[in-house]
C-alpha positions in Angstrom: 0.0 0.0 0.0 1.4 3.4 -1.0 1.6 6.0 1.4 -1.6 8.2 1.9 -2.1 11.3 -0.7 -1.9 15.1 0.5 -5.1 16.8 -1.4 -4.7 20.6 -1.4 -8.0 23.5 -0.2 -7.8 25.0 -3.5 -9.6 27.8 -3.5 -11.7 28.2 -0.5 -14.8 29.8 -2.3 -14.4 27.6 -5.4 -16.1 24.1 -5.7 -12.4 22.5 -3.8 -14.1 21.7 -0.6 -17.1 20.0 -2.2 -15.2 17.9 -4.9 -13.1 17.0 -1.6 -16.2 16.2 0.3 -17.4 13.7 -2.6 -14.3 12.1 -3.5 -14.3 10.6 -0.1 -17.5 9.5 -0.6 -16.5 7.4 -3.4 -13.0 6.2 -2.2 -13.7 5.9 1.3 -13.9 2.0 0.9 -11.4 1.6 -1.9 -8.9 4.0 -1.6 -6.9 5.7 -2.3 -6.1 6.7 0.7 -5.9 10.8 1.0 -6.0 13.3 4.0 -7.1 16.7 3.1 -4.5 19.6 4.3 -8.0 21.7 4.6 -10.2 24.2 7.1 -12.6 21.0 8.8 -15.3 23.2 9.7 -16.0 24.9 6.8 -15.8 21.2 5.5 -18.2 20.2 8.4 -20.2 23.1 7.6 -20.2 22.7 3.7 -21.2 18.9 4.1 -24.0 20.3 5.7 -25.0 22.3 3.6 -25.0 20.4 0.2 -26.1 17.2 2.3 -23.4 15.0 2.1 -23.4 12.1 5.0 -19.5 12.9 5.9 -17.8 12.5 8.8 -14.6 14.9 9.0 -11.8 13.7 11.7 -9.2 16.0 12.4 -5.6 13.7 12.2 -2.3 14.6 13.9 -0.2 13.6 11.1 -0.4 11.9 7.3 0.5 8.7 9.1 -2.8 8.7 11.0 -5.0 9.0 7.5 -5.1 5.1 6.3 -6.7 4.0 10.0 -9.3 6.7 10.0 -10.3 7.0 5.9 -13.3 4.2 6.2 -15.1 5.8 8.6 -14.4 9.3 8.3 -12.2 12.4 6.3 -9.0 12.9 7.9 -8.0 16.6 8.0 -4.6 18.1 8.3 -5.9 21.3 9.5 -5.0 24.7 8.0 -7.5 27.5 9.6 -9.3 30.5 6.9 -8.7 34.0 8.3 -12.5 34.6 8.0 -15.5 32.0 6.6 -15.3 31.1 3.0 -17.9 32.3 1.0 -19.2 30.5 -2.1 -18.0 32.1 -5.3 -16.5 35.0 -3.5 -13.0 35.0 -3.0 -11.5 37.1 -0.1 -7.7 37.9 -0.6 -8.0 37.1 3.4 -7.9 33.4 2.9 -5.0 33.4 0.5 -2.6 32.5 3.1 -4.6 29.7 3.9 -4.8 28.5 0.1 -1.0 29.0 0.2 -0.4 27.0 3.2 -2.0 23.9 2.3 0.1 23.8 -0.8 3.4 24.1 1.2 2.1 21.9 3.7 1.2 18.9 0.9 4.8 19.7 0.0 6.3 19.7 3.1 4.7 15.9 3.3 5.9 14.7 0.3 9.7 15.8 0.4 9.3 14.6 3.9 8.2 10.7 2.4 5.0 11.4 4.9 3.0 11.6 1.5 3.1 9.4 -1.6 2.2 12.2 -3.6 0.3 15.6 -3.8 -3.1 16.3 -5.2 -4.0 20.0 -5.9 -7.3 21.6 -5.8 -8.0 24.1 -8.2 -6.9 28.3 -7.1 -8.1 31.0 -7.7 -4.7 32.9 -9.1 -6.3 36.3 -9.6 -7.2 36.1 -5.6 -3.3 34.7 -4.7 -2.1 37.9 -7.2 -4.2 40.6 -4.8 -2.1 38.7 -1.6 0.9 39.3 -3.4 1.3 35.7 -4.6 4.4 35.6 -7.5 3.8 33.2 -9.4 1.8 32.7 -13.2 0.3 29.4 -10.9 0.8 26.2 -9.2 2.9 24.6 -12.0 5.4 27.2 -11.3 5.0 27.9 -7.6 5.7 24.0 -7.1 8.5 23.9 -9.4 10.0 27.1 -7.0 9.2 25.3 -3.4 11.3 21.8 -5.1 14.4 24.3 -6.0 13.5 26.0 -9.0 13.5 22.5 -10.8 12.5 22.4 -14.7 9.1 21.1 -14.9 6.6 20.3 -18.0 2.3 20.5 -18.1 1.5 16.8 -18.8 -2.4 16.5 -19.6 -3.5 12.8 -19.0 -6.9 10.4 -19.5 -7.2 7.3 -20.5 -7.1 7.8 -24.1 -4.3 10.4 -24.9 -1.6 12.4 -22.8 -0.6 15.8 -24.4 1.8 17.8 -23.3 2.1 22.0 -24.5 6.1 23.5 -25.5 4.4 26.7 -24.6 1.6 27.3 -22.0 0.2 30.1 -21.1 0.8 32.8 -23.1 -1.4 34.4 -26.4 -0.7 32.6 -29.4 1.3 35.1 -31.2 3.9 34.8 -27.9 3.7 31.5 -28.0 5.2 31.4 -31.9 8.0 33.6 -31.3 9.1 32.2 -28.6 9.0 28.4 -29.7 12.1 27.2 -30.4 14.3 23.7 -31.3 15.6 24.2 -27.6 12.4 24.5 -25.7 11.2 21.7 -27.7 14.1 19.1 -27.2 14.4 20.5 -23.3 10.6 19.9 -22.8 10.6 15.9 -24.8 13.6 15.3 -22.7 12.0 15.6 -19.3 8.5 14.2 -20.5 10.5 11.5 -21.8 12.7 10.5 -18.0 8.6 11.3 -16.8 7.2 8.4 -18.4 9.8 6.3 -17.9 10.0 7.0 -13.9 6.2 7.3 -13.1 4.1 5.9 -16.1 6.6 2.4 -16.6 6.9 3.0 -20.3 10.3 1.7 -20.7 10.4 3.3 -24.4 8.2 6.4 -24.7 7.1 6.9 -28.3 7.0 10.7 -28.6 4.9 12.1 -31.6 5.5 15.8 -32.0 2.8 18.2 -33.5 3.6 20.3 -36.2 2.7 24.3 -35.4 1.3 25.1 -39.1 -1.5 23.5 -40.6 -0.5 20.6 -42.6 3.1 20.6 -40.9 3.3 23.9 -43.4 3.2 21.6 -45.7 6.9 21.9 -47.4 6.8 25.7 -46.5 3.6 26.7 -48.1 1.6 27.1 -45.3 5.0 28.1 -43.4 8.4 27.6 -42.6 8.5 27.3 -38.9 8.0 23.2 -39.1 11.1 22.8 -41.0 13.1 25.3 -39.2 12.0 24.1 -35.6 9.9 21.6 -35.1 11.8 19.0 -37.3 15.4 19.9 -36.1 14.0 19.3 -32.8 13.0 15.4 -34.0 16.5 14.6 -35.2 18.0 16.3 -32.1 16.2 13.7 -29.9 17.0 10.9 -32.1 20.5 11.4 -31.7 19.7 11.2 -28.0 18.1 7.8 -28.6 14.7 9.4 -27.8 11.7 7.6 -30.0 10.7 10.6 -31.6 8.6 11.5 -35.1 6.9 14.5 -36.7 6.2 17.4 -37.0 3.3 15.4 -38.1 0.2 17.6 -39.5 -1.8 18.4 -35.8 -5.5 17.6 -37.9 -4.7 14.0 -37.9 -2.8 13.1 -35.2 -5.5 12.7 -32.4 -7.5 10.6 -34.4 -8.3 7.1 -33.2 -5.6 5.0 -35.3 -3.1 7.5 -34.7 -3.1 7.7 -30.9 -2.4 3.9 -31.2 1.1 5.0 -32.6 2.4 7.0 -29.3 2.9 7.4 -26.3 2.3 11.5 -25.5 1.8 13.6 -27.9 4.2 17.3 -27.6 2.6 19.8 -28.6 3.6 23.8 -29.6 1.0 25.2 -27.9 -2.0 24.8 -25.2 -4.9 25.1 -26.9 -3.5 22.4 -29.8 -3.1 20.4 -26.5 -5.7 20.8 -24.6 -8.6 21.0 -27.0 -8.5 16.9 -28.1 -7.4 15.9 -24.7 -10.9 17.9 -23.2 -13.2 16.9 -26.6 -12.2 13.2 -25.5 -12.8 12.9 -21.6 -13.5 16.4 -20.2 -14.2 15.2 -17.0 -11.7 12.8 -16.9 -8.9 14.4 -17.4 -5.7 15.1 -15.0 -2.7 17.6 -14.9 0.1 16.0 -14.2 3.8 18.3 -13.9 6.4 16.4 -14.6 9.9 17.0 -13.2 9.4 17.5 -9.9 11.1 15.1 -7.1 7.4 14.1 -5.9 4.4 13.0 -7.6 1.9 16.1 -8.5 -1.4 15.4 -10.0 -4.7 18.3 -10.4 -7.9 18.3 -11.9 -8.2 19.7 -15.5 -10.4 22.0 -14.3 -10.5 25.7 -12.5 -12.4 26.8 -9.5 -15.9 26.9 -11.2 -17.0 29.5 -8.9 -20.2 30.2 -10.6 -21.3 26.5 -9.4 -19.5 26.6 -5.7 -21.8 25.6 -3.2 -24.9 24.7 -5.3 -24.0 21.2 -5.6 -23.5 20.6 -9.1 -19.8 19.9 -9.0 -18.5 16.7 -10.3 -15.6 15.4 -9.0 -14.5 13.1 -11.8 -11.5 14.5 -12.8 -10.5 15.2 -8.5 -11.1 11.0 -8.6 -9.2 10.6 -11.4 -6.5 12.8 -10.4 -6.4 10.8 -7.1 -6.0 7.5 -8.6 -3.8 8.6 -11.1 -1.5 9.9 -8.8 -1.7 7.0 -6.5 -0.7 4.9 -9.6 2.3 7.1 -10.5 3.5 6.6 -6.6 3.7 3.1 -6.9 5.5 3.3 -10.1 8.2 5.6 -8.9 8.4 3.7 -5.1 8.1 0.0 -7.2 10.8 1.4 -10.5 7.9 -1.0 -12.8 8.3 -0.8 -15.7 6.2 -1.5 -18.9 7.2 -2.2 -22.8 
C-alpha cells in the first residue's frame, strides 16, 4: 500500500471543498487513501449544507489518515482568516490557500505523503495577496528548487503535453524554439519512464502550421523548428517523429502510434485531450522530485456551493496519482 495522498484546499470559495467532500465518498472504501491539508469546519459546515453524510476527523499527522479514511475524512488542519464564502474570493484566505500547498509539500519531500493532489486556485485572488507566481505549476517547481518542470495532460485515451503554456498565441510562436522543444521531450521522456513504466516512450511531435506547413507553403517554422528538434532527440536515442500535421494526429488510429503527444502550444493540446474525456482528465507536472497530480479544471465559482460539482476528474487525479506513486516507489516498468 502506497503511502496516503496530500489533497490541497484550493480555492476556499471555489467548488475544492465539495469535490473533496465527494471524493471521499466514493474512495472511502477503496482507496486511495488521502488526508485533506483543509479548514474542517468549513468542511463540516459545507457537508451540511449540500447534504453530504460525511464525517470529518481531524488527524495529527499523514501517518494517522489510512486508520481513520473508512469511517471518516482525515483533516490536516490549515484555519481560513474569515469563513469562505461561495464564489466570492477574499484575498484574506489566500494565506490559507497557500499554506495547504506548502504543507502537501512539506509531506511529500518529507516521504509522509506518496504524492500531492491539488485543488483548483483561484490565481487572480493569490495575485491581490501578493502571490508571484503565473500558478501552481510554477509555484511547485520554485518550493522543489526552481527545478525544470513540463504540463503533462493525461486520460485514459491520450496524454498531451504543450512547449508553450500560457501565453497568447502570437507569444507563443515567437518564442517556440528547437531548444524549448528538445528540453521539454527530454523531461517528458525521463517522466514516463519514472512514473508511467513505459520503458520506451514513443513521442509524436505536432507540427505548429497546418498541414506541418506543408513543405513551406503554409509556413516555414516546421522545417526550421519543429523538425530539427526530432533529429536532435533521435541522436539522444529518444523515439521521436513528426512534425506530423496536428488535424490528424489525435484521431483514433493515430493515438495507437504513441505514447504523448508534444505539442507547440495549449490550446492544440488541450482541446483533443478535453473533446475526449473532459471530466476525466488530470494535470500532471512532470519533473518535480514528488508526484503532483490536479484536476483539468478551475475553480468553477459560478457553481460553488450549489452542488452541481463533479468530481471526476478530482477522482481521477487521485487514482492517477496513486498509480504514478507506486510506479516511482516500485521502478515497474512497462514495454
Amino acid at each position: 500500500m502506497t503511502l496516503p495522498l496530500a489533497l490541497t484546499m484550493g480555492e476556499p470559495a471555489g467548488i475544492g471543498g465539495e469535490l473533496t467532500l465527494r471524493a471521499w465518498l466514493a474512495l472511502r472504501g477503496i482507496g486511495p487513501v488521502f488526508v485533506a491539508l483543509d479548514d474542517p469546519a468549513r468542511l463540516a459546515e459545507l457537508a451540511k449544507l449540500l447534504g453530504l453524510d460525511v464525517s470529518i476527523e481531524i488527524v495529527a499527522s499523514a501517518a494517522d489518515a489510512a486508520a481513520v479514511f473508512a469511517r471518516a475524512l482525515p483533516v490536516l488542519p490549515v484555519a481560513l482568516a474569515i469563513p469562505a464564502r461561495a464564489g466570492h474570493p477574499d484575498p484574506a484566505n489566500a494565506a490559507a490557500t497557500i499554506a495547504s500547498i506548502d504543507r502537501a509539500v512539506a509531506l511529500a519531500l518529507a516521504g509522509e505523503a506518496g504524492g500531492i493532489v491539488t485543488n483548483p486556485i483561484q490565481k487572480s485572488n493569490l495575485y491581490d495577496a501578493g502571490f508571484a507566481y503565473p500558478g501552481h505549476t510554477e509555484y511547485l517547481a520554485a518550493k522543489a528548487g526552481d527545478v525544470p518542470v513540463a504540463m503533462l495532460l493525461a486520460c485514459p485515451q491520450l496524454r498531451v503535453v504543450p512547449v508553450t503554456i500560457h501565453l497568447a498565441l502570437r507569444t507563443a510562436i515567437a518564442t517556440l524554439s528547437t531548444d524549448a522543444i528538445v528540453a521539454t521531450a527530454l523531461l517528458v521522456a525521463k517522466g514516463l519512464q519514472r512514473d508511467f513504466g513505459i520503458a520506451r516512450p514513443r513521442l509524436a511531435l505536432a507540427g505548429l502550421n497546418p498541414h506541418a506547413g506543408e513543405a513551406g507553403s503554409m509556413g516555414a517554422e516546421d522545417a526550421a523548428i519543429v523538425a530539427p528538434a526530432v533529429a536532435q532527440l533521435r541522436e539522444r536515442g529518444i523515439d521521436a517523429f513528426g512534425p506530423l500535421p496536428p488535424d490528424t494526429m489525435f484521431s483514433p488510429r493515430a493515438r495507437e502510434g504513441y505514447d504523448v503527444a508534444i505539442c507547440m502550444y495549449h490550446d492544440q493540446a488541450l482541446i483533443p485531450l478535453k473533446t475526449l474525456d473532459v471530466d476525466g482528465g488530470v494535470n500532471v507536472t512532470m519533473g518535480l522530485p514528488f508526484v503532483r497530480t490536479s484536476p483539468d479544471h478551475g475553480t468553477a465559482l459560478d457553481i460553488a456551493g450549489k452542488g452541481l460539482a463533479h468530481p471526476g476528474s478530482l477522482l481521477a487525479a487521485l487514482r492517477l496519482a496513486d498509480e504514478l506513486a507506486t510506479k516511482r516507489a516500485t521502478g515497474a516498468r512497462t514495454p
